[in-house]
Backbone bond lengths (Angstrom), bond angles and torsions (degrees), N, CA, C in turn:
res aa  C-N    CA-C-N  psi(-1)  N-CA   C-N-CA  omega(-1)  CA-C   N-CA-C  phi
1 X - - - 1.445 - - 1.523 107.57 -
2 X 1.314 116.87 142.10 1.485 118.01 178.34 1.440 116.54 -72.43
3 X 1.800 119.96 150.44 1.410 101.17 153.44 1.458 128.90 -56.14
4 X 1.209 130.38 -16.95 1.265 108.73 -169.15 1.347 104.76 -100.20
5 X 1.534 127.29 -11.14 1.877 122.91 163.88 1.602 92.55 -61.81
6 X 1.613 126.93 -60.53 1.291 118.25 -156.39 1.847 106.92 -51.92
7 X 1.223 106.68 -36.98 1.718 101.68 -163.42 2.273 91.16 -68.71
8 X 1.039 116.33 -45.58 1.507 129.77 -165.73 1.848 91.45 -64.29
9 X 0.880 113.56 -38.72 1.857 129.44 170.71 1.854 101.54 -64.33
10 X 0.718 122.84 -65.00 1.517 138.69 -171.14 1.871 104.57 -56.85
11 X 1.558 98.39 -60.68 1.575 93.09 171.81 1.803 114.43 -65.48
12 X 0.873 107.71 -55.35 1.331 120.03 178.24 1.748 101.08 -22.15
13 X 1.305 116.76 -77.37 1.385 135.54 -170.17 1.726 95.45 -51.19
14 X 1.463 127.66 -72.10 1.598 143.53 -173.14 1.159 95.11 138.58
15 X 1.482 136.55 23.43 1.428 103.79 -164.18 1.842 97.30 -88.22
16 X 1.543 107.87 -3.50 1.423 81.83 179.27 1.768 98.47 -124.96
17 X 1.405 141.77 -179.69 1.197 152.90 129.64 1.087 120.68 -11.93
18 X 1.557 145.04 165.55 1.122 167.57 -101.70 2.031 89.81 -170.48
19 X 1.181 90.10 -53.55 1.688 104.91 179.39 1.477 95.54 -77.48
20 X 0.806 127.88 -53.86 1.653 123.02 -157.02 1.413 110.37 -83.08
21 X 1.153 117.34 -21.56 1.705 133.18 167.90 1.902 96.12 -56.97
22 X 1.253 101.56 -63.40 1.360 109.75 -178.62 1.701 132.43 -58.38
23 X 1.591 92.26 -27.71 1.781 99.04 161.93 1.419 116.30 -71.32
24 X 1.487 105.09 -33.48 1.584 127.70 -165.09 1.679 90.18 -52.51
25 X 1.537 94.96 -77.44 1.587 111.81 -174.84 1.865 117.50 -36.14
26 X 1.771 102.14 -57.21 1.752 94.07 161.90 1.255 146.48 -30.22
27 X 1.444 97.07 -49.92 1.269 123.77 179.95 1.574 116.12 -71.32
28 X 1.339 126.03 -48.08 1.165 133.69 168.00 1.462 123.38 -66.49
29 X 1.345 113.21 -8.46 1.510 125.73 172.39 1.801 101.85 -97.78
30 X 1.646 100.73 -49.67 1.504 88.48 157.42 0.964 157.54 -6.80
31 X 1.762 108.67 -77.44 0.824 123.02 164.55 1.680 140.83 -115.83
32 X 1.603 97.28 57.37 1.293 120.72 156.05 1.906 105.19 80.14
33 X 1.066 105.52 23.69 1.890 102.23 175.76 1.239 123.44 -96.63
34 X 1.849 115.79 -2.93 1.423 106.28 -175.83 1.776 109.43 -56.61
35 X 1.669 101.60 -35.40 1.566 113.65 179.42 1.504 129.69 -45.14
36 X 1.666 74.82 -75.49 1.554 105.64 169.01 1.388 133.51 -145.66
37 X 0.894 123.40 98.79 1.572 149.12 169.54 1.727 110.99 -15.38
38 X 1.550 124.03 147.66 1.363 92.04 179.74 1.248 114.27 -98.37
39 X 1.607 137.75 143.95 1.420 155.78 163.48 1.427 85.13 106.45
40 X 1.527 122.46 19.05 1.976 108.18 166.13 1.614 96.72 -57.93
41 X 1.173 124.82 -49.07 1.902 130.82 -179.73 1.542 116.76 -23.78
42 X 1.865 96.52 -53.83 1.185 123.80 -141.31 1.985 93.59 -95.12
43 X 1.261 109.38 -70.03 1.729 100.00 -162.30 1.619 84.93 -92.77
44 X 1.662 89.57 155.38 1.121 123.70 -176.17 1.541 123.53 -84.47
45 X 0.999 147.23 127.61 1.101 147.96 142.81 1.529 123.33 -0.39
46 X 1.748 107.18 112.91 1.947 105.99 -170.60 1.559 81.23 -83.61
47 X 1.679 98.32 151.35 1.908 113.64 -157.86 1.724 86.49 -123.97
48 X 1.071 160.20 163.56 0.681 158.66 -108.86 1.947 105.73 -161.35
49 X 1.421 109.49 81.29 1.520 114.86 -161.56 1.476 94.96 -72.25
50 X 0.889 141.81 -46.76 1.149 141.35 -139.38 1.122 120.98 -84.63
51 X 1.539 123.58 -22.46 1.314 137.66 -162.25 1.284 101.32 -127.07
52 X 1.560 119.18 -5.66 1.485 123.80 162.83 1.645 107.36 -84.81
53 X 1.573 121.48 -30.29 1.277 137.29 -178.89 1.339 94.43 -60.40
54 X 1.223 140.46 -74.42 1.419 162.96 -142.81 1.550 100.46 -67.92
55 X 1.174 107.95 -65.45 1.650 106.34 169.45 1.177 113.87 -44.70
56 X 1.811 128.23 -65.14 1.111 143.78 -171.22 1.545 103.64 -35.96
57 X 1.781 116.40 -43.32 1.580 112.71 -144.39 1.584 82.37 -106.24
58 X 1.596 133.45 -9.48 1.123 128.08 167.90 1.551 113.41 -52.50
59 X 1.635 105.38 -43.93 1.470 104.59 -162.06 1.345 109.48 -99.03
60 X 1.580 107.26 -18.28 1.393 92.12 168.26 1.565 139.19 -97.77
61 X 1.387 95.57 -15.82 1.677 92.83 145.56 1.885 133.77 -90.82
62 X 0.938 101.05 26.42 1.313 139.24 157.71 1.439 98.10 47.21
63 X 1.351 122.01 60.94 1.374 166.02 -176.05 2.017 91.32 -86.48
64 X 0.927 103.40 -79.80 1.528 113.10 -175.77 1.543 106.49 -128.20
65 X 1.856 112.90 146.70 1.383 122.34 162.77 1.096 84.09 -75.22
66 X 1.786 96.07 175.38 1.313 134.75 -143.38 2.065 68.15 -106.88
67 X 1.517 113.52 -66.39 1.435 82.47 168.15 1.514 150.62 -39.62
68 X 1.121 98.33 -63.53 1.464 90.13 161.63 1.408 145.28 -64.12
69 X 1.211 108.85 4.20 1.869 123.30 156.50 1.448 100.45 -76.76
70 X 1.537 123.52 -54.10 1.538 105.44 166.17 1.305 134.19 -71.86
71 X 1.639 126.43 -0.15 1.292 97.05 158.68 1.379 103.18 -99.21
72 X 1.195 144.18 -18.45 1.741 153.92 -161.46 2.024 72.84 -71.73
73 X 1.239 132.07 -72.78 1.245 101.74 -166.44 1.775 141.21 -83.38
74 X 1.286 106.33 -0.75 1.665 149.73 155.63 1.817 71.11 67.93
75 X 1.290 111.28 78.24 1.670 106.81 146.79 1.710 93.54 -151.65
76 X 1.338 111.14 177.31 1.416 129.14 -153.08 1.654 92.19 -80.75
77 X 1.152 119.79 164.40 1.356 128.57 171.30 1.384 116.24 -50.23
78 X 1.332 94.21 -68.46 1.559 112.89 -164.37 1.948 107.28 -62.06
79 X 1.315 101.38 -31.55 1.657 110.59 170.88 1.948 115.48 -64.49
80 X 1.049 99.32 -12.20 1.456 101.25 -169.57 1.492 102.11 -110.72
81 X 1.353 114.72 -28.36 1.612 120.34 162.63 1.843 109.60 -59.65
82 X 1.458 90.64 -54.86 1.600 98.62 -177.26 2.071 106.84 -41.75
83 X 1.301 97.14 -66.23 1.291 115.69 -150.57 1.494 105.21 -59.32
84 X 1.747 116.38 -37.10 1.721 124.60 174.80 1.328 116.42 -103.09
85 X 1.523 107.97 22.02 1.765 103.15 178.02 1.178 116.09 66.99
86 X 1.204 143.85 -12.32 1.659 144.01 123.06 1.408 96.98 24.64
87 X 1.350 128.66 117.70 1.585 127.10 156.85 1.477 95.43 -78.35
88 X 1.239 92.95 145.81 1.664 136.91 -162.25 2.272 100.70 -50.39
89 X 1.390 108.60 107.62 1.459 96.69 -166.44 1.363 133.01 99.67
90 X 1.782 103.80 -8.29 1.598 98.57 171.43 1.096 114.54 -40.72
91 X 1.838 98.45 -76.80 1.775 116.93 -162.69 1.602 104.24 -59.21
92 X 1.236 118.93 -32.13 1.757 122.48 -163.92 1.533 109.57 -86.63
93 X 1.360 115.28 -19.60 1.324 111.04 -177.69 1.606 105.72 90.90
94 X 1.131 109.51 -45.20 1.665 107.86 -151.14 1.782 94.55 -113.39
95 X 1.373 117.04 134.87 1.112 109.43 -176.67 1.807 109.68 -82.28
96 X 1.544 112.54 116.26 1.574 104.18 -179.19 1.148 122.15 -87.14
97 X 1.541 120.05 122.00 1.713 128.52 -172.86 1.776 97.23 -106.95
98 X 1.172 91.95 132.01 1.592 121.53 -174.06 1.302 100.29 -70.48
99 X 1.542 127.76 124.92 1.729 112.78 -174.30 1.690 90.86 -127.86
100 X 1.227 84.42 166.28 1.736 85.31 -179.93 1.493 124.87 -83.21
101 X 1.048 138.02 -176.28 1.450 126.99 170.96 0.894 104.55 -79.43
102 X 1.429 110.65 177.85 1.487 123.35 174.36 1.262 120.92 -90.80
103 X 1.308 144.57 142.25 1.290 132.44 -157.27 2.007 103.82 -71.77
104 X 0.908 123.84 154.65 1.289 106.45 176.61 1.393 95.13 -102.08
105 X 1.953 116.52 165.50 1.515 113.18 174.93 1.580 111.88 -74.94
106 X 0.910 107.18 165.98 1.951 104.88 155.07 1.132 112.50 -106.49
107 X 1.287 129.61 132.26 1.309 141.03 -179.71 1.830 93.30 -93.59
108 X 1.288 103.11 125.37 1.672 117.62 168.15 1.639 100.43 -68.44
109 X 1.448 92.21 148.84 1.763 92.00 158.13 1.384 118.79 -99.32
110 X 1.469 100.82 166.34 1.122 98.89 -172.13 1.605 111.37 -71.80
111 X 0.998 119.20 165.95 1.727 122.32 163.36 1.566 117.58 -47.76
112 X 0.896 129.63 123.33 1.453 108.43 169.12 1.900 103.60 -112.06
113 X 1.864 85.19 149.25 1.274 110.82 -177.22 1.557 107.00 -34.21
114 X 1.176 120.75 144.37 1.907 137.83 160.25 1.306 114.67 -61.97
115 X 1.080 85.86 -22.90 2.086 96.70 -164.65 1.280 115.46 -60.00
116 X 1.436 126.67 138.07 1.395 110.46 164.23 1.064 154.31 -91.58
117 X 1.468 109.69 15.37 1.406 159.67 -179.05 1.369 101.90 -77.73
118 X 1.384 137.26 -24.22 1.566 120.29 -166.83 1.683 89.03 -141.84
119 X 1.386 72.23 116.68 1.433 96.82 179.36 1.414 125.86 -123.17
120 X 1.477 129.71 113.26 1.338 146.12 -155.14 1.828 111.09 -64.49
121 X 1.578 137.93 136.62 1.553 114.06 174.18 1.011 107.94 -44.78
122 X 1.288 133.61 -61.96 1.467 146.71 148.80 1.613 129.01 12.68
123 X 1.351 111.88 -50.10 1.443 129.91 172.30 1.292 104.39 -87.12
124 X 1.452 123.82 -41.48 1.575 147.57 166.59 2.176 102.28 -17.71
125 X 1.241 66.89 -86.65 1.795 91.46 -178.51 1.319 111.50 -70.32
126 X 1.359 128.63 -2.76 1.161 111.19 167.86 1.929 119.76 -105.13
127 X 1.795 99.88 -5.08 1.525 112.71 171.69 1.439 89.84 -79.85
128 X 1.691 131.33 -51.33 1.096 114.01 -154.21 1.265 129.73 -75.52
C-alpha cells in the first residue's frame, strides 16, 4: 500500500488531525514521493494468481474457449492478458510485440520572401 493511500486511510477513519493530515501531506511532498514512493524500484508488483488460475482451469478443462472468454468479456485480448497476468498471447494465440512508430518526415518550409511588403497574420499580431 502506498504512503499517500495510508495518510488518505488514516484521515478518512479520524485516527489522525485535520493539522496532522496536513504535516503528513508536507512532508510527503517534501520529500520527493508524489513521483516515486520509496522501495517503488525495489518490490514488485502483487500479479493477480487467482484470476490467472481461473482462466487457466477455464480452458483447460475445456469449460470455455479461449475465444469465447473474449467475446463473453467484449475486451481486447491482449487487455485481458494484461489485467489477469495471462502471459503475453494466451487468449490471442500470437504473441503481440509493441513496435514503435514510424518516424514521421519533416517537411522543410518554404523560404519566405525578404520583402517587407508581405507580411504573415502571424507577424501581424505579434507587431501589434
Amino acid at each position: 500500500m502506498s504512503v499517500a493511500m495510508m495518510i488518505v486511510r488514516c484521515e478518512h477513519i479520524g485516527i489522525v488531525s485535520p493539522d496532522q493530515v496536513k504535516r503528513l501531506w508536507i512532508n510527503y511532498n517534501r520529500r520527493g514521493w508524489r513521483g516515486e514512493e520509496p522501495l517503488d524500484n525495489i518490490l514488485k508488483f502483487e500479479e493477480p494468481r487467482l484470476l490467472r488460475r481461473g482462466f487457466e482451469a477455464l480452458v483447460d478443462e475445456k469449460v470455455r474457449s479461449k475465444e469465447q472468454i473474449i467475446d463473453d468479456l467484449c475486451l481486447p485480448a491482449r487487455e485481458i492478458e494484461q489485467l489477469s497476468a495471462l502471459p503475453a498471447g494466451y487468449l490471442s494465440g500470437s504473441k503481440a510485440e509493441v513496435k514503435a512508430f514510424p518516424k514521421l518526415r519533416t517537411v522543410e518550409a518554404e523560404p519566405r520572401p525578404e520583402s517587407a511588403e508581405v507580411v504573415s497574420l502571424w507577424d501581424r499580431k505579434k507587431i501589434t
